[in-house]
N, C-alpha and C positions, 0 to 999 in steps of 0.2 A: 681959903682961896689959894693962898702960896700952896700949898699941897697940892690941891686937885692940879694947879699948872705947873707945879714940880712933875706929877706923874704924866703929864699932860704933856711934857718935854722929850722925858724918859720912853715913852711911846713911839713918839715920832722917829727919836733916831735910830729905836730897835727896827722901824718897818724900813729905814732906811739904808740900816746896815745890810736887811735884808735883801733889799735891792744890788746892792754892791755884790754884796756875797752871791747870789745867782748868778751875775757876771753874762749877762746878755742871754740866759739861757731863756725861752719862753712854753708854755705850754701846748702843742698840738693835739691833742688829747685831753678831754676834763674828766675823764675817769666815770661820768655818769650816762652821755651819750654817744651818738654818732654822728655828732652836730661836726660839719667842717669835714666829712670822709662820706662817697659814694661805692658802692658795691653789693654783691648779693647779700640783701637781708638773710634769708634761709641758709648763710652760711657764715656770718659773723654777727655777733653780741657783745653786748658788757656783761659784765658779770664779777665783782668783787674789784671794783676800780680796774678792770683791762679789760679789752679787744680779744676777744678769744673768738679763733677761725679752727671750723671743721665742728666735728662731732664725733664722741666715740662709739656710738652705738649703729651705725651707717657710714658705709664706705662714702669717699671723698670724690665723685663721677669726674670732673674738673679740677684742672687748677683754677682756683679764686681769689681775689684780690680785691681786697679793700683798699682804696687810695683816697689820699688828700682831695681838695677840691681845690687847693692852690698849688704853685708850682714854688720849686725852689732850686737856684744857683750855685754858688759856695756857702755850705754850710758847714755844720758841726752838730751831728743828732745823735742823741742819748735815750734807748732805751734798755727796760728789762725785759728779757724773753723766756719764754718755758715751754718746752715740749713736751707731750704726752701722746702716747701707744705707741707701740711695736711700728718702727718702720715710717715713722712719722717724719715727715721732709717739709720743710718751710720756710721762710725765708724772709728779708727786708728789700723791697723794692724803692732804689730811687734813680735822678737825673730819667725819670721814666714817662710814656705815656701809654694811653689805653690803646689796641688795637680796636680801630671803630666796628660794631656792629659784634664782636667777641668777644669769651671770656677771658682771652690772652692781656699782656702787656708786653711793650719791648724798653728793656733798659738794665741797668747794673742790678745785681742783687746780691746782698749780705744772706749768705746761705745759712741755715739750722735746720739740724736732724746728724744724726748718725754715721759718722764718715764726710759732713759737709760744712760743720759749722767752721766759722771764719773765713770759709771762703768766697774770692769773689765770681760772680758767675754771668755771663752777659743772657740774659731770658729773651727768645724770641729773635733774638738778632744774630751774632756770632755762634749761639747756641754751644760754647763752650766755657771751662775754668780758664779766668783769664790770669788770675793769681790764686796761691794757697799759700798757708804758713808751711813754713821749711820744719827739716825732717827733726829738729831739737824740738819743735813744737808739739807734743802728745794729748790728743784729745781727751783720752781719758783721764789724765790728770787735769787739763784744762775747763772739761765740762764741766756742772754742775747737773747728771742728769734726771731728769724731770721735777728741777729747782729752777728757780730764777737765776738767770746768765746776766750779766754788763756790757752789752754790746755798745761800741760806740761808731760813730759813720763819719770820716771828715773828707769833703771835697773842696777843694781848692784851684780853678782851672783843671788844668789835664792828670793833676795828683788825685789821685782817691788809697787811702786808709782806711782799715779796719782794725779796731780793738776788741778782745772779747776777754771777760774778766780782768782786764788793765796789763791784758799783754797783747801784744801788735804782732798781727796773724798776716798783714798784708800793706805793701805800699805798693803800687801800683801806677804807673803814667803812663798815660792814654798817648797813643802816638798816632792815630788816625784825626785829622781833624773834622771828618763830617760824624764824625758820634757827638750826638746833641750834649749841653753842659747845663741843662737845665732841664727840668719835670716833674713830676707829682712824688709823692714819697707815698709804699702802699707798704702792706702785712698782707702775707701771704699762707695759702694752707693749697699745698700738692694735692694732685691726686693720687689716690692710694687707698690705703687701711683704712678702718675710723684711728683717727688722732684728732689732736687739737692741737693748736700753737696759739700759746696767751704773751701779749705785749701790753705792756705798762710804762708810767713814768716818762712817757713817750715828751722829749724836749726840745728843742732847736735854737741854733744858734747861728745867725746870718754872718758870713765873712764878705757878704759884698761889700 
């Protein structure tokens, strides 16, 4: 009996460590559905624990967006990204909502693909690069391409950041105050070529 509740000690505080050590981080994504995210089925799945948008065997008619079904304020989101085919453009959409009745969205977006990754891009709204990483930052050393990336997303009031592979491609403060600071977090696939963009490990982390 001392054994079985020796081990029986030694468990609890390993799940417990565990807990510390993830540090408020939670799962948005369980890696097996699309439980908690609405968007065109016909053009996102799982598939090997991630989100993979687009297809490469058929061009991309639309941009598409898969997004949360809850909203979110200050956070701090963690995921891994990967791109595949020639010309492939895609992106992380948040502080964002849907355009009703479309396949658009309007809000900030952590850009990937070729010539775009780390940067930040307002979709649908200002319709331009609102920040990019400075000219020391070289993408081809930076990417990973058609590997998994480390993209990280932190918003904090009118601060928004961007990391990709643990280097900081963007800070950014919002100086407009009617840009919303809250909204849906989506994955996105451009239109275009066939490609695909796969998202994993998909995390968050509230700072309200």
């Amino acid at each position: 009996m001392r054994v079985v509740r020796a081990m029986f000690i030694i468990l609890t505080l390993l799940a417990t460590t565990k807990v510390v050590a993830d540090d408020g981080f939670v799962p948005i994504f369980d890696g097996k559905t699309l439980q908690g995210w609405e968007g065109n089925d016909a053009m996102f799945r799982v598939q090997d624990g991630a989100i993979v948008a687009g297809k490469l065997d058929e061009r991309i008619p639309n941009n598409e967006f898969l997004c949360t079904t809850k909203t979110y304020k200050d956070f701090e989101l963690r995921m891994k990204v990967k791109a595949i085919g020639e010309g492939v453009n895609a992106g992380i959409q948040f502080r964002t909502r849907r355009i009703p009745n479309h396949h658009e969205v309007i809000g900030y977006q952590a850009d990937v693909g070729a010539g775009w990754w780390g940067k930040l891009y307002d979709e649908s709204r200002r319709r331009r690069i609102l920040a990019a990483p400075d000219d020391s930052v070289k993408e081809d050393e930076l990417v990973r391409n058609g590997e998994w990336n480390d993209y990280v997303i932190r918003c904090e009031g009118p601060r928004v950041q961007l990391w990709l592979n643990g280097v900081q491609t963007v800070d950014f403060t919002e100086t407009d105050d009617n840009i919303e600071r809250e909204g849906v977090i989506a994955v996105q696939i451009h239109s275009g070529p066939p490609s695909e963009a796969w998202y994993k490990d998909i995390r968050i982390k509230s700072l309200d």
